[in-house]
Structure formats: C-alpha cells, structure tokens
N, C-alpha and C positions, 0 to 999 in steps of 0.2 A: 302389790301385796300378794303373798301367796299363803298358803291353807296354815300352813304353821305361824304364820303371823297373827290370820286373823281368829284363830283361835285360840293364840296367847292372848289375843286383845280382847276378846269376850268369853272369857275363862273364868277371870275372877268379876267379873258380872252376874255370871251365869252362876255361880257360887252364890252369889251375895242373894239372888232372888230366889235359890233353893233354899237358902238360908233363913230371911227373911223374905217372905212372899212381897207384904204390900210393900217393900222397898220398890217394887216392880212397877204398881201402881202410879205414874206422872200423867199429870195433867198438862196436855196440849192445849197453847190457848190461841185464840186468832182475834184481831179486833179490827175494825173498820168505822169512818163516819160518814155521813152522806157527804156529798162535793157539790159543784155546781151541775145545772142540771139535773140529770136522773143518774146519776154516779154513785158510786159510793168507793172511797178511798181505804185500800187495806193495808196495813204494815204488814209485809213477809219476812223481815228480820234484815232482809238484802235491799231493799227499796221498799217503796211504796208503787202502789198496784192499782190502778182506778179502773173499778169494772163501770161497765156501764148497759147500757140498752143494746141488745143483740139487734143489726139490721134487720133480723123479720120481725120484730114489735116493735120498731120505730126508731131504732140507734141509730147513728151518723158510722157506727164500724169503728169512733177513735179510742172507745172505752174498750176492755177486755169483757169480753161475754165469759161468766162465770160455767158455763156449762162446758166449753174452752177449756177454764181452769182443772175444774174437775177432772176433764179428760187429760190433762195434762199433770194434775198430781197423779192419776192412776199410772200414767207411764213412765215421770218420774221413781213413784215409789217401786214399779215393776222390774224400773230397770236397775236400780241400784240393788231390790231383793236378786235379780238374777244374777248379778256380777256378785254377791256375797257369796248366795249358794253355789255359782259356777268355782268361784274360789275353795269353797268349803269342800264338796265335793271332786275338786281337782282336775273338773271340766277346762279345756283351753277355750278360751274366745278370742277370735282374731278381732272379731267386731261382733257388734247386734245393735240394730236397729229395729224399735219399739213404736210399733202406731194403736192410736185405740180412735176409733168412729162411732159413734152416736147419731141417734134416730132419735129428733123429737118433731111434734106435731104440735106448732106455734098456736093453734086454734085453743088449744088448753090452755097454757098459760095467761092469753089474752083473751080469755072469758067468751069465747066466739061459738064455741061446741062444748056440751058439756059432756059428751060422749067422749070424747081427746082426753086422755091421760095430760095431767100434768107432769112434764117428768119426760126424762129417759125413756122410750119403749124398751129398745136394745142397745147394746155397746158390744163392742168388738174388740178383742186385746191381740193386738199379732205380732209373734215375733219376726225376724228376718237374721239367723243367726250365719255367722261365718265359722264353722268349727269343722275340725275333723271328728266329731263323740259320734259315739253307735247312736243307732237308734235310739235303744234301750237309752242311754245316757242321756240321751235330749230328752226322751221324755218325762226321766225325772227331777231333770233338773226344769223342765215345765211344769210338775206337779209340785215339787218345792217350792218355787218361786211363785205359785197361786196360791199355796198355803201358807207363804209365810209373809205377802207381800198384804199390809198393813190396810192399803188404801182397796184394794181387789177386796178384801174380805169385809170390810167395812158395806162398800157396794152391795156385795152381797146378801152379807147375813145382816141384816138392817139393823142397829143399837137402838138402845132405848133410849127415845130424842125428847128433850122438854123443853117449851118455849114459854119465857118469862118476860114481865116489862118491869 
C-alpha cells in the first residue's frame, strides 16, 4: 500500500468523524473465562488464548503470562502505527523490528512486599529500523507513531478504569 492508497482508504473515514464526531466513538470489547487450573481462557477473534500463572508466581510457563501480552499488544499496535505513518508520510521501510521489555517486581503482585509496585515499574519500546530517511525523518516518524499508536498512549495517559461484578 502506498500513501495515496492509504489515504484514499481513510479519507472518507476521516470525513465521516469530522462530520459526525461520536460516529468515532466504538467500543472495543475482550472477554475471557477462567479454565482449568489458574487460567483464564480469552477469545482474540483469531483463536482463543489461555493465559495463565507467570513462572515467578507459580505457573508451569504453559499458560501465556498476561503481562507477555501486554507487551505484545504494545508492539503489535506500534508496529502496525509505524508502517501506517511510514506509509502516510512516504518514509521507505525495508524492514523494522519492534521489541518492548518490562521490569516487574513479582514481590508485589504476590503479596510478599508491600513496598513493590504492583505493575510494570518500566517498559522499553525499541525500534530497530532498515531505512535510508534522514535523521530528521526517523525522528518523526517516531513521534507520530507514539502519538498515534493506540496501545503506547493508552499505557501512558492512564483511562478512566471501572471495575464492576
């Protein structure tokens, strides 16, 4: 796809939500049910996903550890915002390779320190790109793609979260 395609294909989009704002508004939804053992089973639309117990609080390793996923939607969504804006703004990519690493401190979640953060301390989002763009060019096709990548900013700017039964 290249820049004139993808902005015939989000053109009248981009119309429709100038047009009608809450047209823009869609609700993402995810659901899950607990499994055997300490699992819990999630539809991704592609399969089904069983996360389970990370090896440092007690998992066998056969379940997906959720904080795994996390990191792995951040670099999905990263990568697919980068090849948009690399597209949009007319940046070549021969390739890029996307890693993101996380720093937790198992003592928190597992009730062991109550000083320990539950939670992420730090994550890391790195590109590794193959292009000939100037400097100048990478960098903002780095600043677009943390602005406009969904899951980065979400991380970020924290949403307002409410938890119901």
């Amino acid at each position: 796809m290249d820049a004139n395609e993808l902005k015939s294909l989000q053109a009248p989009l981009k119309q429709q939500y100038k047009d009608n704002p809450n047209s823009a508004v869609i609700t993402l939804k995810a659901k899950g049910r607990i499994g055997e053992g300490v699992t819990c089973k999630v539809d991704t639309g592609a399969a089904i996903a069983e996360a389970g117990l990370h090896p440092a609080t007690g998992g066998d390793g056969t379940g997906l550890c959720s904080g795994d996923m996390l990191l792995e939607a951040l670099v999905a969504c990263a990568g697919v915002t980068l090849k948009a804006v690399a597209t949009a703004i007319e940046v070549d990519l021969r390739d890029a390779t996307l890693s993101a690493e996380g720093d937790l401190d198992f003592r928190g979640t597992l009730g062991v320190a109550k000083e320990a953060p539950v939670g992420f301390q730090s994550i890391r989002l790195n590109f590794d790109l193959d292009t000939d763009a100037s400097n100048e060019q990478l960098d903002t096709l780095i600043k677009l793609t943390e602005r406009y990548c969904v899951v980065l900013q979400t991380i970020t700017v924290s949403p307002e979260i409410r938890v119901s039964r």
